[in-house]
DSSP file (Angstrom, degrees, kcal/mol; ACC not computed):
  #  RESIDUE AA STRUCTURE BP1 BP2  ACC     N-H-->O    O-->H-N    N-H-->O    O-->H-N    TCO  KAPPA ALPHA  PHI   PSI    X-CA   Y-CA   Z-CA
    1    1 A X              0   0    0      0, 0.0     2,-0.5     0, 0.0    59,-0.1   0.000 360.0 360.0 360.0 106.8  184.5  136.8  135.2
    2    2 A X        -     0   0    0     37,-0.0    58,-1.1    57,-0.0    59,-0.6  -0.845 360.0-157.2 -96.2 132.8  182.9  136.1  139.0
    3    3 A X  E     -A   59   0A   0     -2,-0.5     2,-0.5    35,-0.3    56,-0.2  -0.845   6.7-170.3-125.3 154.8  179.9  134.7  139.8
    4    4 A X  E     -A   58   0A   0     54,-2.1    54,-3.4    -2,-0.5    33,-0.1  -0.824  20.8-132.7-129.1 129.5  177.8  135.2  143.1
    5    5 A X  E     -A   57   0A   0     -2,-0.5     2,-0.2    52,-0.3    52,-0.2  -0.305  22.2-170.2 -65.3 155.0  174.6  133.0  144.1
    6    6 A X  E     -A   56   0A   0     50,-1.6    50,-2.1    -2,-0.1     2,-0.3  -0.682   8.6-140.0-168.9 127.9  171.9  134.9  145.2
    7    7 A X  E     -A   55   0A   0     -2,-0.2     2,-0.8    48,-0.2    48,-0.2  -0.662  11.2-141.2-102.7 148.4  168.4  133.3  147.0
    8    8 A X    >>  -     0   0    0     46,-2.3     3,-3.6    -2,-0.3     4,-1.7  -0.752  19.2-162.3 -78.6  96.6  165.2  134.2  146.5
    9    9 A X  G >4 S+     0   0    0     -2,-0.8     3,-1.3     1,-0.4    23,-0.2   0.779  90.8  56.8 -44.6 -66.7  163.5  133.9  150.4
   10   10 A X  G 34 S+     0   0    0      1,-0.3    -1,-0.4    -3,-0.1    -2,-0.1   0.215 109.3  42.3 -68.9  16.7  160.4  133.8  149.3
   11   11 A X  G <4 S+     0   0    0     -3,-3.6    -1,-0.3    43,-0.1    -2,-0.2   0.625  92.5 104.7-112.3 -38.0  161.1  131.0  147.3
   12   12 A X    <<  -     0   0    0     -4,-1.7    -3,-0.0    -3,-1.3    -5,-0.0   0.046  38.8-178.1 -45.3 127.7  163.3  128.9  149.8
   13   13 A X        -     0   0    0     18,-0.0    -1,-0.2     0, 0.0    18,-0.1   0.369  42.8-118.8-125.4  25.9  162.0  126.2  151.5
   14   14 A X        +     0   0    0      1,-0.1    -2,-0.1     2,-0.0    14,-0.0   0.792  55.0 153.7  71.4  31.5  164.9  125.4  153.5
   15   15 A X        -     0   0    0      1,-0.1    -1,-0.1    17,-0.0    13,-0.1   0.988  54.1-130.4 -56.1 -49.0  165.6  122.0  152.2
   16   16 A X    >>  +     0   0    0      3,-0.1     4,-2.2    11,-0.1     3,-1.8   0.125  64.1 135.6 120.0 -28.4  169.3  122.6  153.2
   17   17 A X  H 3> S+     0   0    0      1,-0.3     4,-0.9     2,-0.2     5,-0.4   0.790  73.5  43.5 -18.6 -87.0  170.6  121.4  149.5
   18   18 A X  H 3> S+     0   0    0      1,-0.2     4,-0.6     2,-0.2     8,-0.4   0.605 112.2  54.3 -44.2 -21.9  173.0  124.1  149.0
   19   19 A X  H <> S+     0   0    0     -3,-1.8     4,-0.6     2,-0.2     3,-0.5   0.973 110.4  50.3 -51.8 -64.0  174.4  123.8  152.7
   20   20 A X  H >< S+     0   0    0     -4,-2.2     3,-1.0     1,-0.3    -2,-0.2   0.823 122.3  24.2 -71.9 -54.2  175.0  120.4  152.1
   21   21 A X  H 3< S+     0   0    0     -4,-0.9    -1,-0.3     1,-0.3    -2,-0.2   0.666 136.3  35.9 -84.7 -16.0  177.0  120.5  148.5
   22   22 A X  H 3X  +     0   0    0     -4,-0.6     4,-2.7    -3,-0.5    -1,-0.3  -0.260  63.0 158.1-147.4  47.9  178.2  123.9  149.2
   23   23 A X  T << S+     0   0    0     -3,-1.0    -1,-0.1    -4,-0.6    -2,-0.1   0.764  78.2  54.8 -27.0 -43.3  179.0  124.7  153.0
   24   24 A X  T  4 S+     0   0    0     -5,-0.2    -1,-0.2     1,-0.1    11,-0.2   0.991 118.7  35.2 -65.4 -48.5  181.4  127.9  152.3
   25   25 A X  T  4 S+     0   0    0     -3,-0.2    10,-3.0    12,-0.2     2,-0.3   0.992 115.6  40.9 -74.6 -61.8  178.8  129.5  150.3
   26   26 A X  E  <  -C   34   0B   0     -4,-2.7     2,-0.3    -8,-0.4     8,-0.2  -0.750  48.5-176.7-117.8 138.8  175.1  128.7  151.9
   27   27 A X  E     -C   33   0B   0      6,-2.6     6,-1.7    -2,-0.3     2,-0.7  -0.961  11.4-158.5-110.3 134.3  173.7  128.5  155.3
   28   28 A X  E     +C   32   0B   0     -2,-0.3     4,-0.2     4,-0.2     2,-0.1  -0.828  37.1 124.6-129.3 146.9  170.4  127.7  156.0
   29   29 A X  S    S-     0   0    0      2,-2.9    -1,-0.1    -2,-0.7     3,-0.1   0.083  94.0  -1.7-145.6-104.1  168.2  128.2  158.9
   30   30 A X  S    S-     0   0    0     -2,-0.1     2,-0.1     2,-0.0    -2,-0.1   0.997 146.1 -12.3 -31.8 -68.5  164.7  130.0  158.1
   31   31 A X  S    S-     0   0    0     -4,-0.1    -2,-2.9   -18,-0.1     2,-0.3  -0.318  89.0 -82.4-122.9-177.0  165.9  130.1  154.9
   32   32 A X  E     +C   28   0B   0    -23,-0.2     2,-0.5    -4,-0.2    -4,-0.2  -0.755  47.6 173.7-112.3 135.8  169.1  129.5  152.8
   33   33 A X  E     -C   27   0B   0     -6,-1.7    -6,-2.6    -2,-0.3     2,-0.3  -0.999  28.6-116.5-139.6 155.2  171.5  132.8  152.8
   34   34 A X  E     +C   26   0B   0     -2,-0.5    -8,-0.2    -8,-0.2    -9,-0.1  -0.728  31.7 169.1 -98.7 149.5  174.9  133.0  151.2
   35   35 A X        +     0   0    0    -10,-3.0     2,-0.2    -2,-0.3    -9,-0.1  -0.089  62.5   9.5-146.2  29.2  177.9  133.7  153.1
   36   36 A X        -     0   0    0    -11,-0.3   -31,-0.2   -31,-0.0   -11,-0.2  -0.803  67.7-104.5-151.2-146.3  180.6  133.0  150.7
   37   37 A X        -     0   0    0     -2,-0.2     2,-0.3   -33,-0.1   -12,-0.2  -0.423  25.9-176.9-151.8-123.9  181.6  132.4  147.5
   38   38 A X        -     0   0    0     -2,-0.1   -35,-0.3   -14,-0.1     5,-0.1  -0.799  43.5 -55.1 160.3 163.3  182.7  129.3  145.9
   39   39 A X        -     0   0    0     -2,-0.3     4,-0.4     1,-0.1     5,-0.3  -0.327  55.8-109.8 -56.0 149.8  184.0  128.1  142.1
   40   40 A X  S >> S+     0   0    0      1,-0.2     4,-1.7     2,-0.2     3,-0.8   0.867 117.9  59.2 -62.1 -40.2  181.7  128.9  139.3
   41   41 A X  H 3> S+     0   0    0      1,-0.3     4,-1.7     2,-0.2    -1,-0.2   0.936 107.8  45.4 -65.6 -43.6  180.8  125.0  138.9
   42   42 A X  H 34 S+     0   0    0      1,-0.2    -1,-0.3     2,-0.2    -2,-0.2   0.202 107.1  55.5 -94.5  32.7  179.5  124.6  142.6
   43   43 A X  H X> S+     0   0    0     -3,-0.8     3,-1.0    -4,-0.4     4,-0.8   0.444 115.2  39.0 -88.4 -21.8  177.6  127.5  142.6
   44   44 A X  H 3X S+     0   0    0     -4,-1.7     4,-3.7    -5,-0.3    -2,-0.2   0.932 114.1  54.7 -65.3 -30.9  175.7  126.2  139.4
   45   45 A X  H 3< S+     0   0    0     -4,-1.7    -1,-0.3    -5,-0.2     4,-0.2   0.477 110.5  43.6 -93.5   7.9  175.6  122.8  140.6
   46   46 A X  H <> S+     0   0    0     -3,-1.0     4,-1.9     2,-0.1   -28,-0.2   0.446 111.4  53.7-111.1 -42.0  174.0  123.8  143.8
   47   47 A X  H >< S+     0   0    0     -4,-0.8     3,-1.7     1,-0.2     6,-0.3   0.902 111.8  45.9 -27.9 -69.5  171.5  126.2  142.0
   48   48 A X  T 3< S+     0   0    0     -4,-3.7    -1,-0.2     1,-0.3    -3,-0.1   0.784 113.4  52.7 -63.9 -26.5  170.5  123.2  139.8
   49   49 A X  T 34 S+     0   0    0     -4,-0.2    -1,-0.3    -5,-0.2     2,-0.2   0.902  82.5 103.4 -71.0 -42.8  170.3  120.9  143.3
   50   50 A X    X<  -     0   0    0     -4,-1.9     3,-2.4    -3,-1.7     5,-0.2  -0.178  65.6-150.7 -86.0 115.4  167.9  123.4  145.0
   51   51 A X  T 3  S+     0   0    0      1,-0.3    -1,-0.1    -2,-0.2   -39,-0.0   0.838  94.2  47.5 -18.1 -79.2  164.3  121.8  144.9
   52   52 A X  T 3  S-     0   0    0    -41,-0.1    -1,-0.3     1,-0.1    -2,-0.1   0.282 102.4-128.0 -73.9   2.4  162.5  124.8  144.9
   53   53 A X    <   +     0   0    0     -3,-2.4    -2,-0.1    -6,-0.3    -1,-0.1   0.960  62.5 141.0  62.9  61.1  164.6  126.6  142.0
   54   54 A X        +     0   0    0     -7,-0.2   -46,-2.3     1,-0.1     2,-0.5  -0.006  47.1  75.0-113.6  19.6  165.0  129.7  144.7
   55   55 A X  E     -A    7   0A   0    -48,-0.2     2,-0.3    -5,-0.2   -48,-0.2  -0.952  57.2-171.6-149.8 132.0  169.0  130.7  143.8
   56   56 A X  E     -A    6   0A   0    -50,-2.1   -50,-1.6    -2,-0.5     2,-0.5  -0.840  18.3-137.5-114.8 137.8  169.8  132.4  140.7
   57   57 A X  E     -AB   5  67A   0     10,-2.2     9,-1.7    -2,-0.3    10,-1.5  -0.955  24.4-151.9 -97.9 120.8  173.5  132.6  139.9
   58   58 A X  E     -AB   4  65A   0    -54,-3.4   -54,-2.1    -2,-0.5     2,-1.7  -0.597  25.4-122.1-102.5 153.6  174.9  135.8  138.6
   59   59 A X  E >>> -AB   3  64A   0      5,-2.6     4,-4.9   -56,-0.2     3,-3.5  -0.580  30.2-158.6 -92.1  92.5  177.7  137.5  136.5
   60   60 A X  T 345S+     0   0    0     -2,-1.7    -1,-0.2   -58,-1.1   -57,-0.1   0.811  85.0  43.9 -25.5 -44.1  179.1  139.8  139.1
   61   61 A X  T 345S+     0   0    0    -59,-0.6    -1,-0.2     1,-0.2    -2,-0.1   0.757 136.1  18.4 -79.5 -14.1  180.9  142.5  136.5
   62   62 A X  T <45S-     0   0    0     -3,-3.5    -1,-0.2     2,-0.2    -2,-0.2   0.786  92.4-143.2-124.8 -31.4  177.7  142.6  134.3
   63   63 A X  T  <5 +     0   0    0     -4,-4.9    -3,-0.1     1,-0.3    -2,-0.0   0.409  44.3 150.5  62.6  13.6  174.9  141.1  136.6
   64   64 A X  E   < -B   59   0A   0     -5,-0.6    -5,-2.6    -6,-0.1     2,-0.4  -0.260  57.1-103.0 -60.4 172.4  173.4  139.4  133.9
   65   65 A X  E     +B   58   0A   0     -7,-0.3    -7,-0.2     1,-0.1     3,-0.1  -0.891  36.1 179.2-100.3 112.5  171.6  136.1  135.2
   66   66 A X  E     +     0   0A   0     -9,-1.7     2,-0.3    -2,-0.4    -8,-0.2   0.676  63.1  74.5-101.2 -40.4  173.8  132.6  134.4
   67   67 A X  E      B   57   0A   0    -10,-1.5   -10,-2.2     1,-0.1    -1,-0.3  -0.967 360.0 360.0-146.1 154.0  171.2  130.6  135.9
   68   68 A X              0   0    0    -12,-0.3    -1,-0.1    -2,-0.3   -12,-0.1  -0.972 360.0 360.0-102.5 360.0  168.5  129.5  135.6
């Protein structure tokens, strides 16, 4: 089981939350984009961080939705 962040742009507001708990995975400029991947506990725990509730975490093999 993998799981892959994935942000909504038009939902970022660029606080920078996920940068900061989770550098490998998100970068944020406009907006937040991923450019890694990280353990399944910090990508949730930066989901849950992000203000604007713009990054949904996913089950790569099935694509189901894990959060939110």
């Amino acid at each position: 089981m993998s799981y892959i962040a994935v942000v909504d742009e038009s939902s970022c507001l660029a606080h920078g939350d996920c940068a900061e708990m989770a550098p490998e995975v998100f970068i944020v400029e406009d907006v937040a984009r991923v450019i890694g991947t990280g353990p399944h506990e910090l990508l949730l725990a930066a989901a849950e961080a992000c203000p604007a509730t713009a990054i949904s975490v996913l089950d790569q093999e099935t694509g189901e939705t894990v959060y939110p």
